[in-house]
Short mmCIF file of the C-alpha atoms (twelve columns), coordinates in Angstrom:
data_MODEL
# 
_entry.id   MODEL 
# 
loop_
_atom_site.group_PDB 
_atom_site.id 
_atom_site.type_symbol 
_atom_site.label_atom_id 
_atom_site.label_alt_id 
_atom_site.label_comp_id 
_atom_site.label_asym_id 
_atom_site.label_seq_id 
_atom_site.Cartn_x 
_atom_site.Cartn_y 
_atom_site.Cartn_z 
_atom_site.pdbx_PDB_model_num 
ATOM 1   C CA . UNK A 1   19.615 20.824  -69.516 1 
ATOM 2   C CA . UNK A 2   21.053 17.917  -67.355 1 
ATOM 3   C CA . UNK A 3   23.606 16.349  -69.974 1 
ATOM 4   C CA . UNK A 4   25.865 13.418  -68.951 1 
ATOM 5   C CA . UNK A 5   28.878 12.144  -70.534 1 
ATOM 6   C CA . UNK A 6   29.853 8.471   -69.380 1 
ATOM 7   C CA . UNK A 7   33.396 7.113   -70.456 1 
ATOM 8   C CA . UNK A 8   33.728 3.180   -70.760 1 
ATOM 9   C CA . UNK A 9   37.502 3.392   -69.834 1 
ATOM 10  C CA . UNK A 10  38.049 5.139   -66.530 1 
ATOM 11  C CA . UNK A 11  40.830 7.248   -64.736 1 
ATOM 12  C CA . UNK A 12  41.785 5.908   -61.240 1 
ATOM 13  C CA . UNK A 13  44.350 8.612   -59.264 1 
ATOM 14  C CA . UNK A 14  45.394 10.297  -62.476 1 
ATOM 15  C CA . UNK A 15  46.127 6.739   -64.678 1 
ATOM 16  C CA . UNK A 16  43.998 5.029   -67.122 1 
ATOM 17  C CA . UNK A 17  42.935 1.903   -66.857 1 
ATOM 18  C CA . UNK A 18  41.674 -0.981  -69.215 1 
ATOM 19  C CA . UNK A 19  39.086 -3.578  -68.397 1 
ATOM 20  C CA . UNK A 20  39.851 -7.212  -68.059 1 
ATOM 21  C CA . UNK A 21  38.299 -10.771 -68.086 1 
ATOM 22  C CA . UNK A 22  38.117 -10.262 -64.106 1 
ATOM 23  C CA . UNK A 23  36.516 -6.992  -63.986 1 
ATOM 24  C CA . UNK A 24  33.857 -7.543  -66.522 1 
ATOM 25  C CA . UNK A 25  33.229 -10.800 -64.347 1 
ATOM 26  C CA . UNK A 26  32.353 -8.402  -61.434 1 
ATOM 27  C CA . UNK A 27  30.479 -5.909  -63.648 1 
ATOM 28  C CA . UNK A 28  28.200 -8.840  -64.654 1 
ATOM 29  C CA . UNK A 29  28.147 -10.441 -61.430 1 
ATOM 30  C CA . UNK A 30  26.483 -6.868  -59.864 1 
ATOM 31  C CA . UNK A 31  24.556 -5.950  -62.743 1 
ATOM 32  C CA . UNK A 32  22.872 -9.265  -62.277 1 
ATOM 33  C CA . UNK A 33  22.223 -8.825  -58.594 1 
ATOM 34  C CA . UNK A 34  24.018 -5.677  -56.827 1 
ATOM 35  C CA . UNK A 35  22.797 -7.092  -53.193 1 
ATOM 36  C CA . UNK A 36  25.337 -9.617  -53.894 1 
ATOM 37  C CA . UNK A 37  27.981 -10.189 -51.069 1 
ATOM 38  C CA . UNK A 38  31.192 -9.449  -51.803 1 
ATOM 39  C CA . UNK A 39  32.248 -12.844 -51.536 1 
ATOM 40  C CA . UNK A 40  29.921 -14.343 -53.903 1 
ATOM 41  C CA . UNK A 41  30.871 -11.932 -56.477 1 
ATOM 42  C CA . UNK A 42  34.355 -12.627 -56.145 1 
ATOM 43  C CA . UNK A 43  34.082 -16.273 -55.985 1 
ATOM 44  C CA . UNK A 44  32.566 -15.601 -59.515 1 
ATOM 45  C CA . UNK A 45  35.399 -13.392 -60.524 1 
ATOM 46  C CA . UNK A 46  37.833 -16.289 -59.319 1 
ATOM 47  C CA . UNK A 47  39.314 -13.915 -56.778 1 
ATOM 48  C CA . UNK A 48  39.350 -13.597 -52.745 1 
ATOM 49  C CA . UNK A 49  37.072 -10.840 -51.650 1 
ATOM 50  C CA . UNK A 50  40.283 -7.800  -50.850 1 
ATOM 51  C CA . UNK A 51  40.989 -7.716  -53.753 1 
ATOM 52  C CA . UNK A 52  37.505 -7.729  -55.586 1 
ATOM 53  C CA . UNK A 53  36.188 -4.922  -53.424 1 
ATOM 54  C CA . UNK A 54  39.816 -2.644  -54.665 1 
ATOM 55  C CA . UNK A 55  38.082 -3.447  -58.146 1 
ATOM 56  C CA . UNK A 56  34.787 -2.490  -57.115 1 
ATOM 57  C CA . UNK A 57  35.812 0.429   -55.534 1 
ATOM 58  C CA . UNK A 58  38.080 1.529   -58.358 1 
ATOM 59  C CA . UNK A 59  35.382 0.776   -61.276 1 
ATOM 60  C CA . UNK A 60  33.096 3.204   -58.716 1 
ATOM 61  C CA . UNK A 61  35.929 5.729   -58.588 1 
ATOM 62  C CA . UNK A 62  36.281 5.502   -62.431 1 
ATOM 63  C CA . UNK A 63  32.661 6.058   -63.023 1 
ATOM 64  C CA . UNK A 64  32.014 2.938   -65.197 1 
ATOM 65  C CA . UNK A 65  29.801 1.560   -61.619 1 
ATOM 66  C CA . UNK A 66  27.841 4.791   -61.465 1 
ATOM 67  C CA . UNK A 67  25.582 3.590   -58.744 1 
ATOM 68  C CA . UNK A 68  23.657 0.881   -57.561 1 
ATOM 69  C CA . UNK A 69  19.810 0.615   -57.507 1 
ATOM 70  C CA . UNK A 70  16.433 -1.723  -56.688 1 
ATOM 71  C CA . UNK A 71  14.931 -2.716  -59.600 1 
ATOM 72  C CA . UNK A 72  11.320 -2.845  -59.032 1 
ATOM 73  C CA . UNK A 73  7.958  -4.124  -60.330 1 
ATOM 74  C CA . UNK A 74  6.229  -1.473  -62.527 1 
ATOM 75  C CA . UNK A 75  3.011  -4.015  -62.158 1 
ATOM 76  C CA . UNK A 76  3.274  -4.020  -58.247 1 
ATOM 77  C CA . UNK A 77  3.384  -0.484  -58.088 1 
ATOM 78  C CA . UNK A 78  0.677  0.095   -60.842 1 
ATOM 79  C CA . UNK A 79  2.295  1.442   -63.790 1 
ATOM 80  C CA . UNK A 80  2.265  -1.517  -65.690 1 
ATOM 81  C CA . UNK A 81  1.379  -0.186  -68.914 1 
ATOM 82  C CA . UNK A 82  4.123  1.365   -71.571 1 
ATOM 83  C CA . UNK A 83  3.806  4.158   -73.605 1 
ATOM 84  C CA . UNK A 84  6.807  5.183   -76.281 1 
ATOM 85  C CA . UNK A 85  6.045  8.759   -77.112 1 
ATOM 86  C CA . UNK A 86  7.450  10.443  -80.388 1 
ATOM 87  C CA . UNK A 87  7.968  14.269  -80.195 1 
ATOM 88  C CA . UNK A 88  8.730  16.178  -83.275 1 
ATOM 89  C CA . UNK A 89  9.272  19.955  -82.569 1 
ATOM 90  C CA . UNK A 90  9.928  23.210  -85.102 1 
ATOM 91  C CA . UNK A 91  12.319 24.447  -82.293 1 
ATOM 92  C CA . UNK A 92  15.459 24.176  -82.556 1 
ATOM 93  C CA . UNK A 93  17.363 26.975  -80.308 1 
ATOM 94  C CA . UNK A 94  19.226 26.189  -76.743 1 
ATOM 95  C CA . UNK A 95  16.951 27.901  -74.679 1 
ATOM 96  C CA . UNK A 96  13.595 25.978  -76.314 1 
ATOM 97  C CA . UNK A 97  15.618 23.118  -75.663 1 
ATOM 98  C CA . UNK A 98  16.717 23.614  -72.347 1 
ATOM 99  C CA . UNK A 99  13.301 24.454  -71.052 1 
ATOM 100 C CA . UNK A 100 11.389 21.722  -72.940 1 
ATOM 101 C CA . UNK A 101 14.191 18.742  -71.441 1 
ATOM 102 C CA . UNK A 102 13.808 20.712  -67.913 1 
ATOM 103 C CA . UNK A 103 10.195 20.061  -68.550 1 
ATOM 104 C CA . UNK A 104 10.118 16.895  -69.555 1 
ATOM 105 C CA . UNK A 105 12.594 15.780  -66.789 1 
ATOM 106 C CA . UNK A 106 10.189 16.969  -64.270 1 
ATOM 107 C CA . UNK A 107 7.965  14.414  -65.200 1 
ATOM 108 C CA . UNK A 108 8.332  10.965  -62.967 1 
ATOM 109 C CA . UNK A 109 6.305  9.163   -65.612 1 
ATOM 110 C CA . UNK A 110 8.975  9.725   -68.139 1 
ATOM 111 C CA . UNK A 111 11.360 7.292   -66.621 1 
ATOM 112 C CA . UNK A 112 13.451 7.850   -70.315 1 
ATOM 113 C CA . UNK A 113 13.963 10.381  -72.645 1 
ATOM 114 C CA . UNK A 114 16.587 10.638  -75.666 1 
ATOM 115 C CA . UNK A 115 17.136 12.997  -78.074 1 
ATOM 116 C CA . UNK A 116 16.714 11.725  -81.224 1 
ATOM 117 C CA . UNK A 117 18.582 12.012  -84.613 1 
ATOM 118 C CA . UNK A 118 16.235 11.327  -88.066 1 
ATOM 119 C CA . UNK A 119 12.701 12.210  -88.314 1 
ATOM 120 C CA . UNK A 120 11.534 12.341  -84.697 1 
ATOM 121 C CA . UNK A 121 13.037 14.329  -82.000 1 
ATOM 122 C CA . UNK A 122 12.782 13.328  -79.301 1 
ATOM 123 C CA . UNK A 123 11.974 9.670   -77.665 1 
ATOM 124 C CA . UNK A 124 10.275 9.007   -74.460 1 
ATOM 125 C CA . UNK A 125 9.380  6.056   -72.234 1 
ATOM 126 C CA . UNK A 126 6.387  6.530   -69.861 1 
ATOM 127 C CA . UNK A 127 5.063  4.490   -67.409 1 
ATOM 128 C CA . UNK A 128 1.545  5.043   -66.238 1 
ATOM 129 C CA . UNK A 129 -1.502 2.631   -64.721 1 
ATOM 130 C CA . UNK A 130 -3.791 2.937   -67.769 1 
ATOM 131 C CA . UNK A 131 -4.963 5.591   -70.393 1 
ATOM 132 C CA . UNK A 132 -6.403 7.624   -68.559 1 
ATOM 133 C CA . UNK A 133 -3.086 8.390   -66.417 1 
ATOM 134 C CA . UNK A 134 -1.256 8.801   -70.099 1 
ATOM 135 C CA . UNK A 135 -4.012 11.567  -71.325 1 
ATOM 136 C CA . UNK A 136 -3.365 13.224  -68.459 1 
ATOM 137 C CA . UNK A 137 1.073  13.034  -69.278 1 
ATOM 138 C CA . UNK A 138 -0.178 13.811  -72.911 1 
ATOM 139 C CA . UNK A 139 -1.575 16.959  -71.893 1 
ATOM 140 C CA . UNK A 140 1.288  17.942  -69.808 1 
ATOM 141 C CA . UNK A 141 3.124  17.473  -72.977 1 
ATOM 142 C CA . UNK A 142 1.486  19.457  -75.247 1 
ATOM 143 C CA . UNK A 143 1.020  22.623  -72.678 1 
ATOM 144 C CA . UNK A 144 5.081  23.572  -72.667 1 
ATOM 145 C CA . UNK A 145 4.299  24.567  -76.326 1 
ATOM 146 C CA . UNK A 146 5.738  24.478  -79.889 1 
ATOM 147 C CA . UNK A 147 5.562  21.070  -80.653 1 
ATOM 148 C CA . UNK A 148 4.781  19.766  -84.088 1 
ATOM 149 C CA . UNK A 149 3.900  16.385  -83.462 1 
ATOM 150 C CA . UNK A 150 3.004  14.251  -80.496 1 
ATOM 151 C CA . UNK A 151 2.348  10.388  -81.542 1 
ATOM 152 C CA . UNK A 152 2.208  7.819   -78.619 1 
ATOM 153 C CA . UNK A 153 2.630  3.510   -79.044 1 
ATOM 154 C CA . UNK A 154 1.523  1.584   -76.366 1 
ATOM 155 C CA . UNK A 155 3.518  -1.350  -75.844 1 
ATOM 156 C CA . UNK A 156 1.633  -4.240  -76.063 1 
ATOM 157 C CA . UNK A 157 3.745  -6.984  -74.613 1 
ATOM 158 C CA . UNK A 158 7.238  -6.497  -72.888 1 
ATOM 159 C CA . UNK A 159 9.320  -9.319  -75.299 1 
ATOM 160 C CA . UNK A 160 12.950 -8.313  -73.765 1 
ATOM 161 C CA . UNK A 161 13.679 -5.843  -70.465 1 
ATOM 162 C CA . UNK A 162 17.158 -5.411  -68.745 1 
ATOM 163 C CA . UNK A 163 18.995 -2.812  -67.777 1 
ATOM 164 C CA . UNK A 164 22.797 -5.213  -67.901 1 
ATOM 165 C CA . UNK A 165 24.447 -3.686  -70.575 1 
ATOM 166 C CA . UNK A 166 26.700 -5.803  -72.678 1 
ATOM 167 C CA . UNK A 167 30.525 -5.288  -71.239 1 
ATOM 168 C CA . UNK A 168 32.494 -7.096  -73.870 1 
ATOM 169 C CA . UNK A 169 33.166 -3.781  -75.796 1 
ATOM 170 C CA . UNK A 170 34.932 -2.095  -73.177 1 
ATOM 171 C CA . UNK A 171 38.172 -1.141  -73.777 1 
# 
């Protein structure tokens, strides 16, 4: 199982660090547009652009900037519609686990998936071009075994979407 573990305040050379007005100026500034030149962003930051890119690089080198990506358009490409998919299992051992994630993962219309605490177990976003395309992900599903409960939502209209993530709780 791929597992992650993200820290909001970073390590730079051995010494922490904490966050201030002018770095979560830049962290907005690129989450907004990452194609941004340098100069832009630190005009927004209120600083000259040597010193913004040290901050960049550092909040790269800390890990809070994990990497910078296109966002695209899922109608464009023809997965427009949304599918949240509820998985409730009787499994619960490592190696059911680790297979079923490794499984899942494999998957490029599951462009999310959470393990959940409460009644369901597991969460997943998928992306596909229409029903069709999900049976066919729903089937998938169901043939790595053991699950007690597949139930599927499709989103009917997209109200809020970003991927910024709100940087006034960082330490």
């Amino acid at each position: 199982m791929v597992t992650q573990f993200h820290s909001l305040s970073g390590r730079v050379r051995g010494m922490a660090f904490q966050l201030d007005r002018i770095d979560r100026s830049i962290l907005a500034a690129l989450q907004e547009d990452a194609t941004l030149p340098i100069a832009e962003v630190a005009e927004r930051a209120g600083l000259s652009p040597s010193p913004c890119w040290r901050r960049i690089r550092r909040l790269e080198e800390a890990g809070i900037i994990r990497r910078r990506v296109a966002l695209l358009d899922a109608e464009k490409l023809r997965v427009g519609v949304t599918v949240f998919v509820s998985i409730r299992t009787s499994q619960h051992n490592a190696a059911w686990a680790e297979r079923f994630c490794r499984l899942v993962s494999a998957i490029p219309e599951v462009v999310e998936f959470h393990r959940m605490s409460g009644t369901v177990d597991y969460l997943l976003r998928v992306v596909v071009p229409d029903i069709a395309a999900y049976d066919a992900i729903y089937k998938q599903l169901i043939s790595i075994g053991d699950l007690l409960d597949v139930s599927s939502g499709f989103s009917m209209e997209r109200i809020k979407y970003t991927t910024a993530l709100p940087t006034q709780y960082a330490p």
